[in-house]
N, C-alpha and C positions, 0 to 999 in steps of 0.2 A: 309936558305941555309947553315948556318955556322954551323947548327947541325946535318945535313944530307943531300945528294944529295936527289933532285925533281924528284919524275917520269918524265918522258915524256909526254904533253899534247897531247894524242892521243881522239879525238874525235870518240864515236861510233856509230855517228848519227843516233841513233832508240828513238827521241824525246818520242814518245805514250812510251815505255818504261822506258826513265826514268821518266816522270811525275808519272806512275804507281808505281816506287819503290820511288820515293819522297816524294808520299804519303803513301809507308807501313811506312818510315822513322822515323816519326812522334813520337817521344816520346816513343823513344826505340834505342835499340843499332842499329849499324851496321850489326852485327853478326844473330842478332834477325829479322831483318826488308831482312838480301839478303836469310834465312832460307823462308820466307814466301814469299818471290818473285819466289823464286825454287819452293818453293809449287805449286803456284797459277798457275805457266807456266807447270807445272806435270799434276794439275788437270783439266785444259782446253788448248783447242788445241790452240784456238786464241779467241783475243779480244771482237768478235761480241758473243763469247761463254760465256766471261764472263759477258759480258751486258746482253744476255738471261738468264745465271742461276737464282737459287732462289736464295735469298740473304743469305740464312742460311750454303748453301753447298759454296759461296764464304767465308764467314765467317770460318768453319772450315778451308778453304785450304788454307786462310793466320792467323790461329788465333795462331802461335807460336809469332808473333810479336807485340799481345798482341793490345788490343781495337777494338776487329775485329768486333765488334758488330758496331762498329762507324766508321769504316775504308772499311767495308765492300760496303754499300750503297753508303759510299763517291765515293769508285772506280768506282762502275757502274756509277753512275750519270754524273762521268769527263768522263771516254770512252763512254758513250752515248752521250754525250756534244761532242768528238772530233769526234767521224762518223759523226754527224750532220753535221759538219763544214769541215770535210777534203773531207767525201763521204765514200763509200762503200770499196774503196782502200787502207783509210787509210793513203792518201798521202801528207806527212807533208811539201813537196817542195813549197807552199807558206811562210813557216817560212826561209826558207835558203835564200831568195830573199825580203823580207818586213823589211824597213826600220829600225833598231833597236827599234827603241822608240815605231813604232808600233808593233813590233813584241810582245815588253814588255808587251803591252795595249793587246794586242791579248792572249797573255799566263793567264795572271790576271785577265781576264775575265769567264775564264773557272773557275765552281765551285771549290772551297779549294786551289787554289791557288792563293801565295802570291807573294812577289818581290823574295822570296829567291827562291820558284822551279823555277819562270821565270827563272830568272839568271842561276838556274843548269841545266836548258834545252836548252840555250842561248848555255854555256859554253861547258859543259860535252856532249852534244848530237850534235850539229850543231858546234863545233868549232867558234863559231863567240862571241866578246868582252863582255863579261856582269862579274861579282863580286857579285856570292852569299855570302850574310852574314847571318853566323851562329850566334849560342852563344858563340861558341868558338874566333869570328874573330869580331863581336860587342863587348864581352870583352876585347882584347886584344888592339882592336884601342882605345877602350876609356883609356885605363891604358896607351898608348903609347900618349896618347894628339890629334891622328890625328881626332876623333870624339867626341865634348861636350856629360857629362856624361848626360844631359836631352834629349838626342834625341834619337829619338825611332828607332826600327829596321830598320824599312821602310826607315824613312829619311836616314838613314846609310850609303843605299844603294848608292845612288846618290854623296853623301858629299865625300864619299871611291873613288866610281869611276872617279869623279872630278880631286882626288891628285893626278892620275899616269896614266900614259901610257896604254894604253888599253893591249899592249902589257905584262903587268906585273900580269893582275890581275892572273888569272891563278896560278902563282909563291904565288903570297900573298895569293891568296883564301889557296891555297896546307899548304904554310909553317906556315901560321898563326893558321889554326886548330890544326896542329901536335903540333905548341910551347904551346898549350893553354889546349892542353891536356897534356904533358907534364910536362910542366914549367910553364905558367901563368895558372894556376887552380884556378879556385871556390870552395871555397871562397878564397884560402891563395896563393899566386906566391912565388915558390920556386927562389926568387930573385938571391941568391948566386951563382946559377945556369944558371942565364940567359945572353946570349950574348946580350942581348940590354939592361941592367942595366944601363951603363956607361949614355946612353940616354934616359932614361923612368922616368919621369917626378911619373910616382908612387912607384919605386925600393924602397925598403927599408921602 
């Protein structure tokens, strides 16, 4: 927050959509991964269209985003997975109502997803408390002490969401990406730079 105002947490509750761009996400930019999201919603009308395509025409209409050849079958397989389970409507209002922990269990169950799309579906899509952790925000806790450097992504999630306010995460997820893109970069943190030097246990 000391380096720039937070957006506004405005949820846009179309959960099937963000799982969808959480998975072009994957190992590629931002920039690169919302190009092949516009694609994919260009080249078909709706979801049950892209579960019927051939996989090779889904493959072209996200493949600016790069692994489309592996990203492609992923996608069908999770929107074939979420009809099965939501219905033919596509109606995600059992996640707005099911207990968090099982909602988590419910999202991570669906093929290629981990704790961190749980969380940005939790978060970003349904408004309700979760903390995805990225590379950016798994780095930055561990240089700041609040996560031991041996603990995996996964466990991160829980140990993060344990220390604050549910009410925060949101604020941290936002502002910890930004610093770590930024200021705490991989491999080198432009220290001299950073408002939390004075407290981070790795500055300097």
């Amino acid at each position: 927050v000391a380096e720039a105002p937070l957006p506004e947490w405005r949820p846009h509750q179309d959960p099937i959509a963000e799982l969808a761009l959480t998975l072009l996400s994957q190992n590629t930019s931002d920039t690169n991964s919302g190009r092949a999201y516009q694609n994919l919603l260009q080249a078909f009308d709706t979801w049950d269209d892209i579960v019927a395509a051939p996989t090779d025409a889904v493959e072209d209409a996200i493949r600016i985003g790069g692994l489309a050849k592996t990203k492609a079958p992923r996608l069908q397989a999770l929107l074939a997975e979420l009809r099965d389970r939501l219905g033919p409507d596509w109606d995600p209002a059992i996640l707005r109502t099911m207990p968090m922990p099982e909602a988590k269990r419910w999202l991570m169950s669906l093929p290629g997803v981990g704790p961190k799309t749980a969380a940005c579906v939790m978060l970003f899509s349904l408004g309700r408390p979760a903390l995805p952790v990225d590379t950016h925000v798994e780095r930055v806790s561990k240089r700041l002490g609040l996560v031991h450097t041996k603990v995996n992504a996964v466990k991160s999630h829980d140990i993060l969401e344990a220390q604050m306010d549910p009410e925060l995460y949101y604020d941290y997820h936002v502002a910890v990406i930004r610093h770590g893109r930024r200021v705490c970069k991989a491999p080198l943190p432009i220290c001299d730079r950073c408002t939390l030097a004075d407290d981070c246990p790795s500055a300097f």
